[in-house]
N, C-alpha and C positions, 0 to 999 in steps of 0.2 A: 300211224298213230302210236303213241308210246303208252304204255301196259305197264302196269305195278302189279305183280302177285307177292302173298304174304305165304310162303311155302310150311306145310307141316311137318313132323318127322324128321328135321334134317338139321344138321347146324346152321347153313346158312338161312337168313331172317329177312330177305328181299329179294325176289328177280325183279331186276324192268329191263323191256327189250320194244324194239319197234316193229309193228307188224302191216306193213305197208302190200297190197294188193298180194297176201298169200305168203308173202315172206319175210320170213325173222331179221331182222339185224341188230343190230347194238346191244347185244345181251350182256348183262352185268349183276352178277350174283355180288351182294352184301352178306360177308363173312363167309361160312364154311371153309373147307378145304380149299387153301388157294391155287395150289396147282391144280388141281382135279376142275373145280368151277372155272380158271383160265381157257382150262384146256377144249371143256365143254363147247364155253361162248366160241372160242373162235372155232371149230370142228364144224358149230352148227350155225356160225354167220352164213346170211345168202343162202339158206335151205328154204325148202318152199313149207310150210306150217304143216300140214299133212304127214310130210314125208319125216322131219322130223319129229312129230308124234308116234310114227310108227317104228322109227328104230329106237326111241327113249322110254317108251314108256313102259311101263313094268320093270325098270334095273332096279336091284336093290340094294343099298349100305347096307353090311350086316345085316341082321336081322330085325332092321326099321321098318321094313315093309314097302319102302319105298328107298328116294334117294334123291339128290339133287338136280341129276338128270331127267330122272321120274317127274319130278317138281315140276322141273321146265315145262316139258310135257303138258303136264297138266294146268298149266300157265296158260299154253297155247293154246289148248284146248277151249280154255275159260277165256281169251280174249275172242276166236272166232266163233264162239257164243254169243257176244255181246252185237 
């Protein structure tokens, strides 16, 4: 199923990714940092939801509090809530 999150704190201003039976694919950040958000999506294509929650979540840009990868994270989180 494909997921839209509207991310806070961060430059980029959309993830959508597919979360089919536990795992991520097709991850595509709108704007931010483009090497860094390339780099992300494909690191964390074919990762099981969980597992990349737990190495993303809490990075932070600067002192944003958070971060794109964070974002993601919390993407995922919010999609296997739903």
């Amino acid at each position: 199923m494909r997921f839209n999150y509207t991310p806070k704190g961060t430059c980029s201003v959309n993830i959508a990714f597919d979360l089919d039976d536990g795992i991520v694919r097709n991850i595509q950040f709108t704007r931010g940092c483009h090497g860094n958000t390339q780099g992300v999506s494909r690191l964390a294509e074919g990762m099981a939801a969980e597992e990349l929650i737990s190495r993303l979540e809490g990075i932070n840009c600067g002192n944003r509090g958070t971060s794109c990868p964070d974002q993601l994270a919390k993407a995922v989180k919010a999609a296997l809530a739903q």
